[in-house]
Jmol script that loads the backbone (N, CA, C; Angstrom):
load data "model"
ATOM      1  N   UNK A   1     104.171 133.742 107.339  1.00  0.00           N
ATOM      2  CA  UNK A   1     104.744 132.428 107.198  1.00  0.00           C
ATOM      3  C   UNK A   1     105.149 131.873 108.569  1.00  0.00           C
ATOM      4  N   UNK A   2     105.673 132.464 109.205  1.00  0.00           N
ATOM      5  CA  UNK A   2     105.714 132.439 110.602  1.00  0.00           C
ATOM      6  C   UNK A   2     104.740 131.722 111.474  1.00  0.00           C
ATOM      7  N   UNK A   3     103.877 132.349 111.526  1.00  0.00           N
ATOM      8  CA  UNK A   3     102.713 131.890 111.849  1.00  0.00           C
ATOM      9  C   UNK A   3     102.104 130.823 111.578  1.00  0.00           C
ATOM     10  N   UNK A   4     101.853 130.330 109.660  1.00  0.00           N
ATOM     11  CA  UNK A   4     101.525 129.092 109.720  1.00  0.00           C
ATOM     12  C   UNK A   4     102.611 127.902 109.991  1.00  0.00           C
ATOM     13  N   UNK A   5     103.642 128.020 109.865  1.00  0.00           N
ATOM     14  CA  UNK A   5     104.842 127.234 110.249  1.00  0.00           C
ATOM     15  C   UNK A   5     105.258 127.177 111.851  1.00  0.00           C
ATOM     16  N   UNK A   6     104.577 127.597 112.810  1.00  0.00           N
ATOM     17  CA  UNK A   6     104.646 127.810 114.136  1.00  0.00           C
ATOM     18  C   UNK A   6     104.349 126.008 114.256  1.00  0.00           C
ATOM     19  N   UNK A   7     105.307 125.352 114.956  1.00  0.00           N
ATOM     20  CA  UNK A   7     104.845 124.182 115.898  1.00  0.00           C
ATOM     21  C   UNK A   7     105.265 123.081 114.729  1.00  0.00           C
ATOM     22  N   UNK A   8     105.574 123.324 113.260  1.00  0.00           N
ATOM     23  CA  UNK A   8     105.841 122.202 112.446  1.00  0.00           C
ATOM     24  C   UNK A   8     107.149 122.236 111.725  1.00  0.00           C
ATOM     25  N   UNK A   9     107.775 120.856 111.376  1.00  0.00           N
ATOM     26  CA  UNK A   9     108.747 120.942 111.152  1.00  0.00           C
ATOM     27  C   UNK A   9     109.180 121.131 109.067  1.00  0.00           C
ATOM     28  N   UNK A  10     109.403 121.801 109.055  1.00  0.00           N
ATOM     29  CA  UNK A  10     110.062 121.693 107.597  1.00  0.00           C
ATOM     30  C   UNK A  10     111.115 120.811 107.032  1.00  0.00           C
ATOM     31  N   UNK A  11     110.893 119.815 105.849  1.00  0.00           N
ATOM     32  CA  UNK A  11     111.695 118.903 105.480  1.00  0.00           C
ATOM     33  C   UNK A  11     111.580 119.169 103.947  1.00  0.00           C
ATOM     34  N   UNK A  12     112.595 119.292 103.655  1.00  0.00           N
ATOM     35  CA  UNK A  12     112.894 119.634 101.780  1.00  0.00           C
ATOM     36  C   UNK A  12     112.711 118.533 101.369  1.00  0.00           C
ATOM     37  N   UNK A  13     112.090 118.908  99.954  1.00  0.00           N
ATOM     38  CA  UNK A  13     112.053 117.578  99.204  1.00  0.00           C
ATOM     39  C   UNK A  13     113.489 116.334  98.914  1.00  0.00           C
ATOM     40  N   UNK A  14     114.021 117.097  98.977  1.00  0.00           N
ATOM     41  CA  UNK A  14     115.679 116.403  98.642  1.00  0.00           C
ATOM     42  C   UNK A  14     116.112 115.464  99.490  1.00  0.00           C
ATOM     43  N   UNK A  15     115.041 115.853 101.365  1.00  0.00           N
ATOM     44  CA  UNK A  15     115.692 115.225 102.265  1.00  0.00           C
ATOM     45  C   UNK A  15     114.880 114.006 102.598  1.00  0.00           C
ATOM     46  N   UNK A  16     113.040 113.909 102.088  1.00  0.00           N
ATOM     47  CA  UNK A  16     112.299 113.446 102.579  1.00  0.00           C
ATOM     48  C   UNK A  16     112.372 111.950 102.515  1.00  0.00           C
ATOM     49  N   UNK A  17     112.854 111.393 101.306  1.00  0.00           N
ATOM     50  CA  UNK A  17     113.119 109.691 101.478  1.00  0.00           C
ATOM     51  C   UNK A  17     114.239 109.176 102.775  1.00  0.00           C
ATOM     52  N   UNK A  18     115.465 110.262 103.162  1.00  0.00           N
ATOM     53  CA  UNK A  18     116.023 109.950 104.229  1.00  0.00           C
ATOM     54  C   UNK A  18     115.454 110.281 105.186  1.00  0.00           C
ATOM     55  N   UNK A  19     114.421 110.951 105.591  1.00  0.00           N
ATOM     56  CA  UNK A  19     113.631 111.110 106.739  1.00  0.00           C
ATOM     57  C   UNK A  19     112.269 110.130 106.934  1.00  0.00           C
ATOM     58  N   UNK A  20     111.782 109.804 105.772  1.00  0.00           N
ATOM     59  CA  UNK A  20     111.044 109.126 105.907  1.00  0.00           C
ATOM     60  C   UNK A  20     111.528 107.445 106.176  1.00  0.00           C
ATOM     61  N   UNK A  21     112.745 107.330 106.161  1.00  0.00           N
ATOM     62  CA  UNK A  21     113.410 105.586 106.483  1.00  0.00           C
ATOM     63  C   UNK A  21     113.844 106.064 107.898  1.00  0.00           C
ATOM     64  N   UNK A  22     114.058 106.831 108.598  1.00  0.00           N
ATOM     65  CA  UNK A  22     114.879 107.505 109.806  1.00  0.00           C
ATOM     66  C   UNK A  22     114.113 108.074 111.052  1.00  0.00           C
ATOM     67  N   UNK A  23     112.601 108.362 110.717  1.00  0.00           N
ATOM     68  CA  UNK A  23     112.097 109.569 111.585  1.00  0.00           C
ATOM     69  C   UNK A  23     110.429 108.981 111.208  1.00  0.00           C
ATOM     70  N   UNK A  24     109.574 108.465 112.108  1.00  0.00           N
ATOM     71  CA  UNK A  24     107.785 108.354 111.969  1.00  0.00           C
ATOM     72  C   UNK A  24     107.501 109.900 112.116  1.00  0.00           C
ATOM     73  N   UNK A  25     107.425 110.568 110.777  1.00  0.00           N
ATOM     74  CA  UNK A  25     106.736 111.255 110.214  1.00  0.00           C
ATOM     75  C   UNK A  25     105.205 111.257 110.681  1.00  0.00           C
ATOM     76  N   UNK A  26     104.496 110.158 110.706  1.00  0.00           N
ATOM     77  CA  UNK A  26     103.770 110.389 111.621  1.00  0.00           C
ATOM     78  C   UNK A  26     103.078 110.548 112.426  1.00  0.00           C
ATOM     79  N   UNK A  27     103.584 111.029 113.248  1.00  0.00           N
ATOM     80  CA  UNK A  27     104.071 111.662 114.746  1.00  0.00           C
ATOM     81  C   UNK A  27     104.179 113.221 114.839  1.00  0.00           C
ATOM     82  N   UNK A  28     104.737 113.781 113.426  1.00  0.00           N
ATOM     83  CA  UNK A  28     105.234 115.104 113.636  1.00  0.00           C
ATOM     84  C   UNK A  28     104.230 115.412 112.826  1.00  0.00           C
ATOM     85  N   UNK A  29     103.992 116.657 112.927  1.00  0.00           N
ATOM     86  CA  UNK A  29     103.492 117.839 112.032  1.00  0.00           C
ATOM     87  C   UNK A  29     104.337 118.518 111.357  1.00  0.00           C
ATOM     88  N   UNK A  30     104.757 118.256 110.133  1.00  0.00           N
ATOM     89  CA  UNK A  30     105.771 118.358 108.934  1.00  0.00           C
ATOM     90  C   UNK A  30     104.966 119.278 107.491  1.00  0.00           C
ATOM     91  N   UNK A  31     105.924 119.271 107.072  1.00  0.00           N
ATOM     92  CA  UNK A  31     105.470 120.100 105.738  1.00  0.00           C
ATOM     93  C   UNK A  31     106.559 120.243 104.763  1.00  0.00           C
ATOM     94  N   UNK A  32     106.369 120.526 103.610  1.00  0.00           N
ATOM     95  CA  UNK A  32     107.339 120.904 102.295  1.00  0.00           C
ATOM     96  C   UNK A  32     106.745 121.323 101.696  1.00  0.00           C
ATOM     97  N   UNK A  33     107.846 122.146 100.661  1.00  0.00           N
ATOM     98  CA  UNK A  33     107.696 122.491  99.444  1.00  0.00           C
ATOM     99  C   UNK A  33     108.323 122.063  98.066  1.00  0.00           C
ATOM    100  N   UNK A  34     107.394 122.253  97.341  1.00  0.00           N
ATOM    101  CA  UNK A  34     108.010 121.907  96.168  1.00  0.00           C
ATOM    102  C   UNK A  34     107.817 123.008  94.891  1.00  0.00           C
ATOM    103  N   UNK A  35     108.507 122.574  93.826  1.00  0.00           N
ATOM    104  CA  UNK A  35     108.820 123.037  92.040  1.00  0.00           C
ATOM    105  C   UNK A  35     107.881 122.282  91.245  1.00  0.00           C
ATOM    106  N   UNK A  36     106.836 122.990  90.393  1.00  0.00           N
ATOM    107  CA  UNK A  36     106.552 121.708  89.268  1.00  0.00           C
ATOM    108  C   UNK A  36     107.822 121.827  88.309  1.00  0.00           C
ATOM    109  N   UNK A  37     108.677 121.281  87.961  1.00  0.00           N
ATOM    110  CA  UNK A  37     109.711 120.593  87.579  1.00  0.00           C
ATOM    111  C   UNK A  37     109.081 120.180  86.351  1.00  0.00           C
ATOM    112  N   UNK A  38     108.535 119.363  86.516  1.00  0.00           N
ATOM    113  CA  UNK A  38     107.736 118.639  85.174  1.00  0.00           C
ATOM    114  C   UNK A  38     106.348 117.730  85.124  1.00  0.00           C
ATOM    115  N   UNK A  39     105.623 118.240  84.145  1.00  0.00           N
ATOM    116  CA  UNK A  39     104.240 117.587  84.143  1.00  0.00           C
ATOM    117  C   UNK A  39     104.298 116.245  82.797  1.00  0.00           C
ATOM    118  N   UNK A  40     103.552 115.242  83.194  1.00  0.00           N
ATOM    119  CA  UNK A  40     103.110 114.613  82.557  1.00  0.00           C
ATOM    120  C   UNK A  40     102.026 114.718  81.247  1.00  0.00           C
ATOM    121  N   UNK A  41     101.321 114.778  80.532  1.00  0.00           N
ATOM    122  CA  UNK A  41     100.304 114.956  79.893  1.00  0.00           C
ATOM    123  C   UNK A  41      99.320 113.702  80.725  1.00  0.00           C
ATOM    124  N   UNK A  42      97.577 114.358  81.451  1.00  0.00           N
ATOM    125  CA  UNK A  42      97.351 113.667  82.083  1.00  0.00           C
ATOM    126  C   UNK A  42      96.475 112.524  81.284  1.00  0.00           C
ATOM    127  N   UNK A  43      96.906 111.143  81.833  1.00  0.00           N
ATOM    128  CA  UNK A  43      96.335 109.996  81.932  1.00  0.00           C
ATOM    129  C   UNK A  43      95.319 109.816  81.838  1.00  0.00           C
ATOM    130  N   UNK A  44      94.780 107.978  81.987  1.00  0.00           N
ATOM    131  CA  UNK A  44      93.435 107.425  82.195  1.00  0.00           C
ATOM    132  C   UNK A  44      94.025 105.996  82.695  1.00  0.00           C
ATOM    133  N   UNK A  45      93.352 105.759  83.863  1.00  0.00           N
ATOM    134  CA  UNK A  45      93.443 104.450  84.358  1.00  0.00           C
ATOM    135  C   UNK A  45      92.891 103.600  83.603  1.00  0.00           C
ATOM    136  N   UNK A  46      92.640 102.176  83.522  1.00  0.00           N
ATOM    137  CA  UNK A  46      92.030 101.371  83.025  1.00  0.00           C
ATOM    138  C   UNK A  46      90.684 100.948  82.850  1.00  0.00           C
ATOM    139  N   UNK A  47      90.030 102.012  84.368  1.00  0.00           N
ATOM    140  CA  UNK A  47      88.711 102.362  84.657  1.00  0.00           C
ATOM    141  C   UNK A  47      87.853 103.410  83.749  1.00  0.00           C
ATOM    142  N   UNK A  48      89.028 104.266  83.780  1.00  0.00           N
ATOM    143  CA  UNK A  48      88.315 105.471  83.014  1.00  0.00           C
ATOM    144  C   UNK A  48      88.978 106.847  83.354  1.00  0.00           C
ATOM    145  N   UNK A  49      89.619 106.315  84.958  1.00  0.00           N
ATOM    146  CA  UNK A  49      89.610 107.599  85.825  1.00  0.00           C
ATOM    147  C   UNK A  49      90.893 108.351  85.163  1.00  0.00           C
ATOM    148  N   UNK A  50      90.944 109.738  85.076  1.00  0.00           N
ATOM    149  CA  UNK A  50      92.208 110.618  84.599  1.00  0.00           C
ATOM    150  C   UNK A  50      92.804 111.112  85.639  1.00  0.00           C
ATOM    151  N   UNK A  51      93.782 110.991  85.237  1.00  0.00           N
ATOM    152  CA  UNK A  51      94.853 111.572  86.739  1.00  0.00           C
ATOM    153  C   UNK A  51      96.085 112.132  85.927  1.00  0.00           C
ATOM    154  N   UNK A  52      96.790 112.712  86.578  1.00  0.00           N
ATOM    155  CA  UNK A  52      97.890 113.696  86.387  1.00  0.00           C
ATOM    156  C   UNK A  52      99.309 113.371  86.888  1.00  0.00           C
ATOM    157  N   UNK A  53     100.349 113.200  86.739  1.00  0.00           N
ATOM    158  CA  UNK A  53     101.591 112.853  87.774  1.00  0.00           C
ATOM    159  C   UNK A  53     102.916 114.380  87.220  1.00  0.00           C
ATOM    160  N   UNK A  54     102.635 114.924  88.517  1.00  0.00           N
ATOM    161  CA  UNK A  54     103.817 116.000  88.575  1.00  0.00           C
ATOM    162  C   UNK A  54     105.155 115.687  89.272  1.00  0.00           C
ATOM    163  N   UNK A  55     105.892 116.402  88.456  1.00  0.00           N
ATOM    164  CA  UNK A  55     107.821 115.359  89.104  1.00  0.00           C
ATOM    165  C   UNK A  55     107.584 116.949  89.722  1.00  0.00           C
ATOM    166  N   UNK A  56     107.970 117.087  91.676  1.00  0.00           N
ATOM    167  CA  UNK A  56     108.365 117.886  92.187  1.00  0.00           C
ATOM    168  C   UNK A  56     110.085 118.138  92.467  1.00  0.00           C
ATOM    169  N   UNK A  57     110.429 119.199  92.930  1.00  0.00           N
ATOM    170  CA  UNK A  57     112.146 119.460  93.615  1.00  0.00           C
ATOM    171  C   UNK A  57     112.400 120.976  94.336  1.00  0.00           C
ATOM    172  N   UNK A  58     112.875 120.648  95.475  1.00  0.00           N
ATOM    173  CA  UNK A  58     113.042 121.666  95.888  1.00  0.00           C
ATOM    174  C   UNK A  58     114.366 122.661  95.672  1.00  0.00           C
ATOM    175  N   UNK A  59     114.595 122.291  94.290  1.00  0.00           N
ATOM    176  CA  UNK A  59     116.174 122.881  93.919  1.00  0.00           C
ATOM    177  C   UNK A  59     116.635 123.179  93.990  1.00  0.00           C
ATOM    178  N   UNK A  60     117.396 122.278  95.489  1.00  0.00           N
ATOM    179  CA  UNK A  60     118.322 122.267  95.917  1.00  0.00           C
ATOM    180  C   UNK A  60     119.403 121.487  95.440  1.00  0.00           C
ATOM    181  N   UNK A  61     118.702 119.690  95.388  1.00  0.00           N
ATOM    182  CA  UNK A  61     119.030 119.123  94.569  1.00  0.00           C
ATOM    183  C   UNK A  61     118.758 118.397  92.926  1.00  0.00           C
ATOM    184  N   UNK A  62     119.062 118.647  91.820  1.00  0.00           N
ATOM    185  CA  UNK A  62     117.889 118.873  90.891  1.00  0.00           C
ATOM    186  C   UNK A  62     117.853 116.872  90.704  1.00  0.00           C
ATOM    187  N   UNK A  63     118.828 116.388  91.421  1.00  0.00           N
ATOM    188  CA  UNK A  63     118.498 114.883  91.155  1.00  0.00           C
ATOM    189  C   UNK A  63     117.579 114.292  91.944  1.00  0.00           C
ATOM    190  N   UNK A  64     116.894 114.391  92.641  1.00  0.00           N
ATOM    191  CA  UNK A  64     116.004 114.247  93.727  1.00  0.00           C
ATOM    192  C   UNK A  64     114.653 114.714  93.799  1.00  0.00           C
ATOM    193  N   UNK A  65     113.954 114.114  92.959  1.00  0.00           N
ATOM    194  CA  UNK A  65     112.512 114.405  92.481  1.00  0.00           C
ATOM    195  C   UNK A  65     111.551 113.408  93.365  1.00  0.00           C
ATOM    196  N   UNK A  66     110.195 114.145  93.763  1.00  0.00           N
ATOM    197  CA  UNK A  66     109.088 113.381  94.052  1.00  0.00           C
ATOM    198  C   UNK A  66     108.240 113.429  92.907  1.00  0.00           C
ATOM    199  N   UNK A  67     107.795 112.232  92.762  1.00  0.00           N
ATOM    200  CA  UNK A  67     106.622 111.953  92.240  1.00  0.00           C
ATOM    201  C   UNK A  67     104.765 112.406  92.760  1.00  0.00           C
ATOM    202  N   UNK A  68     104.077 113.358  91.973  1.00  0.00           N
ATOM    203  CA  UNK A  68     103.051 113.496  92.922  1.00  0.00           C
ATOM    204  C   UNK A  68     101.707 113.165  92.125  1.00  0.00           C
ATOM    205  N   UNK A  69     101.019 112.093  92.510  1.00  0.00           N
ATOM    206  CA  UNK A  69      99.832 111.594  91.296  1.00  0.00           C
ATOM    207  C   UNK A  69      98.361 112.309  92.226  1.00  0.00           C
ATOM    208  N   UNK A  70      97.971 113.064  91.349  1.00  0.00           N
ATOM    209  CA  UNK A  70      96.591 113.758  91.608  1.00  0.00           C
ATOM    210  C   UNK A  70      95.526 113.101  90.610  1.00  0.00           C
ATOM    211  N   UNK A  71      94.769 112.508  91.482  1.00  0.00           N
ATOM    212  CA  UNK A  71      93.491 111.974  91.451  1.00  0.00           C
ATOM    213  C   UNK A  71      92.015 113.453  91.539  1.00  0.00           C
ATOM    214  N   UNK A  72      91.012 112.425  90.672  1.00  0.00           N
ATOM    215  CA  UNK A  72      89.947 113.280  91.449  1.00  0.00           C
ATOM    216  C   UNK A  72      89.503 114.063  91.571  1.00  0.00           C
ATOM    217  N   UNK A  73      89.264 114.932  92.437  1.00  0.00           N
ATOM    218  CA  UNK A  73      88.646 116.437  92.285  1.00  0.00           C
ATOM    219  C   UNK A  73      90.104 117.287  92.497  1.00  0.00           C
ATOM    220  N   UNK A  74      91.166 116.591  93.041  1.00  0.00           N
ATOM    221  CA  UNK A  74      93.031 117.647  93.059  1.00  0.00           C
ATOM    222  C   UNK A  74      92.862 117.482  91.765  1.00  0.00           C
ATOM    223  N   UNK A  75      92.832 116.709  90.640  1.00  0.00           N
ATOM    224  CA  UNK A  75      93.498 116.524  89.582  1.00  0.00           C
ATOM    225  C   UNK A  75      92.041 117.817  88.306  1.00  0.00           C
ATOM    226  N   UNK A  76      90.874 117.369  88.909  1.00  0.00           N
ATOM    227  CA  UNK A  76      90.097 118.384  88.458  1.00  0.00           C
ATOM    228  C   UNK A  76      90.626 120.068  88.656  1.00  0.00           C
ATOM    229  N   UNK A  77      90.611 119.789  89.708  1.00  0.00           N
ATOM    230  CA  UNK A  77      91.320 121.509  90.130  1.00  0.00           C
ATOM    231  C   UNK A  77      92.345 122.038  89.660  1.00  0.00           C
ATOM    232  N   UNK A  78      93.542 121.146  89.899  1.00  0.00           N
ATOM    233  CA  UNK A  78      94.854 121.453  89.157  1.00  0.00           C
ATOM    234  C   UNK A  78      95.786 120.906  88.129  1.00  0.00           C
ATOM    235  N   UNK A  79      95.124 120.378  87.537  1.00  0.00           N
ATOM    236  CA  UNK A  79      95.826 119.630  86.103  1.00  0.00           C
ATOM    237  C   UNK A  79      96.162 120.855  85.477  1.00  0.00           C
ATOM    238  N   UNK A  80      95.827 122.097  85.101  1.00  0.00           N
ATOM    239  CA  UNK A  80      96.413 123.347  84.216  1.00  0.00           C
ATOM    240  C   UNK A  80      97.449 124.027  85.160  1.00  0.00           C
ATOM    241  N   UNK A  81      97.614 123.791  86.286  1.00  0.00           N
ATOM    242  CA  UNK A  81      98.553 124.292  87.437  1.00  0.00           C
ATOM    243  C   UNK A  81     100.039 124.500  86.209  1.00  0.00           C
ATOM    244  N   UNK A  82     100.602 125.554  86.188  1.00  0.00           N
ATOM    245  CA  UNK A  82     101.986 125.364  85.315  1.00  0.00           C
ATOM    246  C   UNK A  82     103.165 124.975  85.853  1.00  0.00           C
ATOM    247  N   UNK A  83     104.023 124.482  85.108  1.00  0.00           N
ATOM    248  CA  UNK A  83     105.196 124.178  85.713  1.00  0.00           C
ATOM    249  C   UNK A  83     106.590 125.480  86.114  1.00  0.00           C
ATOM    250  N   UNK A  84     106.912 124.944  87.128  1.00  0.00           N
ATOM    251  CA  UNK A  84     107.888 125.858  87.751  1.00  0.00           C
ATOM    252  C   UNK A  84     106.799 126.804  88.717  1.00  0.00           C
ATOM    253  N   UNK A  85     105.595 126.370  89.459  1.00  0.00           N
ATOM    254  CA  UNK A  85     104.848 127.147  89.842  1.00  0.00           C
ATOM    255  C   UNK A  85     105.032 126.602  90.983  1.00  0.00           C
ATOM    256  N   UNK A  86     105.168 126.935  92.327  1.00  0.00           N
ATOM    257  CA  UNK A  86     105.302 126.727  93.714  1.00  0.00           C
ATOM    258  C   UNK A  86     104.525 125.974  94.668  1.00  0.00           C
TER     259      UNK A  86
END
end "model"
wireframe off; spacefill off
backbone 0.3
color backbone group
């Protein structure tokens, strides 16, 4: 972990809307993690297209959720991804 985290900065989910009004992100080489917290049952756009929206948290704070919408070949790949999975 060390290693891939060498040279970038870590920002929790909890903190990222105050960093992202505060700090050009980017600029830096950043990263987080998140919780699937909670899945949606996935969608269909109006087109056709299906997509997925996972509520992330790094639970720390459990009020402080990202929203993460996977399109596409992410949403092909990981729509069965389970929740509470890293």
């Amino acid at each position: 972990m060390d290693r891939k985290m060498a040279n970038r900065k870590l920002i929790r989910l909890s903190q990222l809307k105050t960093k992202l009004a505060t700090e050009n992100l980017e600029e830096v080489d950043w990263v987080t993690f998140g919780v699937i917290v909670k899945k949606v049952t996935p969608q269909s756009t109006s087109n056709g297209r299906t997509f997925s929206i996972w509520r992330l948290n790094d639970l720390r704070d459990l009020s402080q959720c990202v929203s993460l919408f996977l399109f596409g070949d992410v949403h092909k790949e990981h729509w069965k991804t389970d929740q509470g999975t890293v």
